[in-house]
C-alpha positions in Angstrom: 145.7 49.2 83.9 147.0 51.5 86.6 145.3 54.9 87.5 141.6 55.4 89.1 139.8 55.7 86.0 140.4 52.7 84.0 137.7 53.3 81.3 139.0 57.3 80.7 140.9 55.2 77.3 137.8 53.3 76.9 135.4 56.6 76.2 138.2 57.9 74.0 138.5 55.1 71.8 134.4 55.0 71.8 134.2 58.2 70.4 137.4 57.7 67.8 135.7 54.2 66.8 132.4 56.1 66.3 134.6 59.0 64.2 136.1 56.1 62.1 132.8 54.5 61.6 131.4 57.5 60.0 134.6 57.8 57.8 134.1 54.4 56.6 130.3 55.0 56.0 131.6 58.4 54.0 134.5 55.8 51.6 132.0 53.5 51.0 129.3 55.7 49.9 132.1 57.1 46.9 133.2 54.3 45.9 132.0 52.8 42.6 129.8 49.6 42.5 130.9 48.9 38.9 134.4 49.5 38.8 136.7 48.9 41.5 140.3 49.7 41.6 142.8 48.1 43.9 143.7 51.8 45.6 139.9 51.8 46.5 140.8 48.2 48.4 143.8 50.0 50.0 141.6 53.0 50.6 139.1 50.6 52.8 142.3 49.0 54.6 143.7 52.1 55.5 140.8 53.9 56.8 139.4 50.5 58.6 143.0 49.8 60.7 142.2 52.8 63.5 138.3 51.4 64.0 140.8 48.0 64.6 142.4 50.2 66.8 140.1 51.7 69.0 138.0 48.1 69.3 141.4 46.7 70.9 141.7 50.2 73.0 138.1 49.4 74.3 138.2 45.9 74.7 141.9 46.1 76.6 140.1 49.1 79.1 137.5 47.1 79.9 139.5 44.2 80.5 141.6 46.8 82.6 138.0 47.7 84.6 137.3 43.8 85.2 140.6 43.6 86.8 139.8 45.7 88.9 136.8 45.2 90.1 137.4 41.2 90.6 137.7 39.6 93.8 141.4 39.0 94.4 140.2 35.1 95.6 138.4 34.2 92.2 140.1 36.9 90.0 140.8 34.7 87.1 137.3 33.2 87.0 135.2 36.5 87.7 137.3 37.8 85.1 137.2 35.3 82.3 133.0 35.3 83.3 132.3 39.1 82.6 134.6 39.0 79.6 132.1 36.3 78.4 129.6 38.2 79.1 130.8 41.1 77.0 131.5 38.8 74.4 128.1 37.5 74.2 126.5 41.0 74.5 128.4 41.8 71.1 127.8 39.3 69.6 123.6 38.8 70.0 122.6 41.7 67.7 124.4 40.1 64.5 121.8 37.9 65.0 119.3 39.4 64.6 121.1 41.7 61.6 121.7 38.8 59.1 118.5 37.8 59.1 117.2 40.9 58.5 119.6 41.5 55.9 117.8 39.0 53.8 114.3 39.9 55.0 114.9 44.2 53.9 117.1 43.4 50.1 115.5 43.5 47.7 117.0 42.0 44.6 115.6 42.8 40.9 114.7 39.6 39.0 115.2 41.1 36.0 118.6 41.9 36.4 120.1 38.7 38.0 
């Protein structure tokens, strides 16, 4: 990425992903649990591609950042280490989330 602010498209997909993620949140809460109809599928797809969107926006940005703050000598690895990094930092809190998923349901016996 050219420019001196490489992360200006980072904040502006953060706060489009976070606008999508509350839209989701909002189509999920009216849709039916007992009868679902294949525009409600289409509904999710449609309103899920720009939160795909903005999560390539950030990740590309960043990427743009690490370029730019590598060393020129080891560019390649520096690179390819913070990008692990930020992969790993996305990754730890599903799981802890899972887990918890299981330990916070609770499922009627009588209705299984």
């Amino acid at each position: 990425m050219k420019g001196d602010r490489p992360l200006d498209i980072f904040i502006f997909a953060y706060f489009l992903h976070l606008f999508v993620t509350f839209l989701e949140i909002l189509v999920f809460s009216m849709i039916p649990q007992d009868d679902i109809q294949n525009w409600h599928l289409g509904l999710i797809i449609i309103v899920a591609l720009p939160g795909s969107i903005a999560r390539n926006f950030k990740f590309v940005s960043i990427c743009g950042f690490f370029n730019r703050i590598a060393d020129v000598r080891i560019g390649g690895t520096y690179m390819t280490l913070l990008a692990t990094i930020l992969n790993l930092a996305g990754e730890w809190p599903s799981q802890i989330v899972f887990p918890a998923v299981d330990f916070f349901t609770y499922v009627d016996e009588n209705k299984v």
